[in-house]
N, C-alpha and C positions, 0 to 999 in steps of 0.2 A: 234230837239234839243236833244233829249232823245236817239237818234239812235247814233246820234256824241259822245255824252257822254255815251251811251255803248261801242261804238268801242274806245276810249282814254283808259277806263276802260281795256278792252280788250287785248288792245297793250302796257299798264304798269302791267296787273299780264303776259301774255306771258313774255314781257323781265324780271321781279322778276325771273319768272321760269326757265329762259335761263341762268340768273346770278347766282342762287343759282345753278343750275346742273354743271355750269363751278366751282365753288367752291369748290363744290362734286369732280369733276374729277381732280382738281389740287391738291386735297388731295391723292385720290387713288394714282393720277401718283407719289407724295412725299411718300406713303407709300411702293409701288411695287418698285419703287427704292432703297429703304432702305432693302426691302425683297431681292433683287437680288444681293445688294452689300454687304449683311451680309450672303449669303449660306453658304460661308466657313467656316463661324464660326458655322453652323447646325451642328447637327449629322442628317444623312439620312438612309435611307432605300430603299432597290430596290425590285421589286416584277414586275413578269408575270401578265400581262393583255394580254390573245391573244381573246378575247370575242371582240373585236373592230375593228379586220383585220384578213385578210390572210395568212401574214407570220409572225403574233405575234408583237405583244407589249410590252414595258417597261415602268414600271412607277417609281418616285424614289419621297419620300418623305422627304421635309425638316423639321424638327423640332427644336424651339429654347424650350430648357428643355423639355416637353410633348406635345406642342402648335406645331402643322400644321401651316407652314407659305406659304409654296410653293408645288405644286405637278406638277412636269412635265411630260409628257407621248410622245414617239415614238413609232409611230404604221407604219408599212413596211407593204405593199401591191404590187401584181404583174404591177399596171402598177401607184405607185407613193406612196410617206408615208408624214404624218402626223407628225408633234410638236406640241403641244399644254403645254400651264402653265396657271396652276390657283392660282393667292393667295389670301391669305387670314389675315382677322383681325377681332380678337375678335373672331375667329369659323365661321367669314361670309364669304363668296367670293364676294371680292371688283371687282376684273379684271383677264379677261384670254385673251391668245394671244394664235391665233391658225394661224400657216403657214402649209398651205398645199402645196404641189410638183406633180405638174403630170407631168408624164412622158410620149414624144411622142409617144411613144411605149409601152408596157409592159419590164421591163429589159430583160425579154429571148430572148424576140425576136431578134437575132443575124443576123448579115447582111446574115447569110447561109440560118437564116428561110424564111428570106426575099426574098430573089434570090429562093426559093422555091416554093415560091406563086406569085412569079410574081410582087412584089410590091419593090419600090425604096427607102424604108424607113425602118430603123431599128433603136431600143434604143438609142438615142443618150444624154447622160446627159446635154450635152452641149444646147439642145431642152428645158429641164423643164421648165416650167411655177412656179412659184410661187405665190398665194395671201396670204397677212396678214391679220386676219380679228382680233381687239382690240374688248372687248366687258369693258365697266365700269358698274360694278354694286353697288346701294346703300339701303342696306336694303332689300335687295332681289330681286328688282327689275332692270330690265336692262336700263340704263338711256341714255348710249351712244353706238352705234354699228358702228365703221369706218372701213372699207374697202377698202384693195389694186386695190381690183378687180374690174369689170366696174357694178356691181350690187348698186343700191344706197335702202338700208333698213334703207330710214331715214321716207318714208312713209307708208311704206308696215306693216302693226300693224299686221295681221296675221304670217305674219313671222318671227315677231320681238319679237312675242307673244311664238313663237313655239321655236324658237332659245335660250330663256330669261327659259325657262320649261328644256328642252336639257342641256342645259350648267349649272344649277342650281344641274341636277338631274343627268349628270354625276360626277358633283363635290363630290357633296353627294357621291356615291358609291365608288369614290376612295379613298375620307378618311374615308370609311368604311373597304375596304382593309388592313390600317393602325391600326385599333383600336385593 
């Protein structure tokens, strides 16, 4: 009787936990909406990041009066580049959206390089792969991570762990760029 009445226990704070995290994310998602639909109204700023890739990076900062609302970054690489946004509320990072692009090829590789080595494949854009990977955070912590891609980091806490440090601690440094 004590085992049933743990597990009821159990399966009412899991679903509390499930409800209030969706709560959490239907906020984030009304407030990254309102951050995305008011840029225009920012003043921004743009700045080099090439510490993150190959052939250099942009970052561009939104600000409503002195407040960081958005930081978005493209980072170009030989064989695919990177977008990523982070915003923010209150000085925190709620959510960021990172798509990455790889490319079948490295872009040099031109059908001449190709027909050089013997091989049937060259750059082709029309090849890129895309994943979007949504990350929700509240309070520092990373609550929700979804994925275009066939990887599922809904159990994996080591790298849910490691990804939640990364995206916290590049956040950090880009509105440090800004200060």
């Amino acid at each position: 009787m004590r085992s049933l009445k743990a597990t009821i226990l159990s399966i009412f704070l899991c679903a509390s936990c499930y409800a209030q995290n969706d709560d959490a994310i239907e906020q984030i998602r009304q407030s990254y909406t309102q951050i995305s639909q008011n840029t225009r109204t920012f003043s921004s700023k743009e700045k080099d990041d090439n510490g993150n890739s190959t052939d250099g990076g942009k970052v561009t900062a939104y600000f409503q009066g002195k407040v960081i609302q958005l930081i978005t970054g493209v980072y170009m690489g030989e064989s695919g580049k990177q977008r990523i946004e982070y915003y923010f509320k209150d000085g925190k990072l709620i959510f960021a959206v990172n798509v990455d692009f790889t490319y079948n090829r490295p872009y040099s590789y031109d059908e001449k390089a190709a027909k050089k080595n013997q091989d049937t494949a060259w750059f082709d854009p029309r090849k890129t792969v895309m994943v979007i990977d949504r990350y929700y955070f509240d309070k520092d912590k990373l609550i929700q991570w979804i994925s275009s891609g066939k990887n599922d980091h809904t159990f994996d806490v080591k790298k849910h762990e490691a990804k939640e440090k990364q995206l916290l601690s590049d956040a950090t440094r880009l509105k440090k760029l800004f200060e």
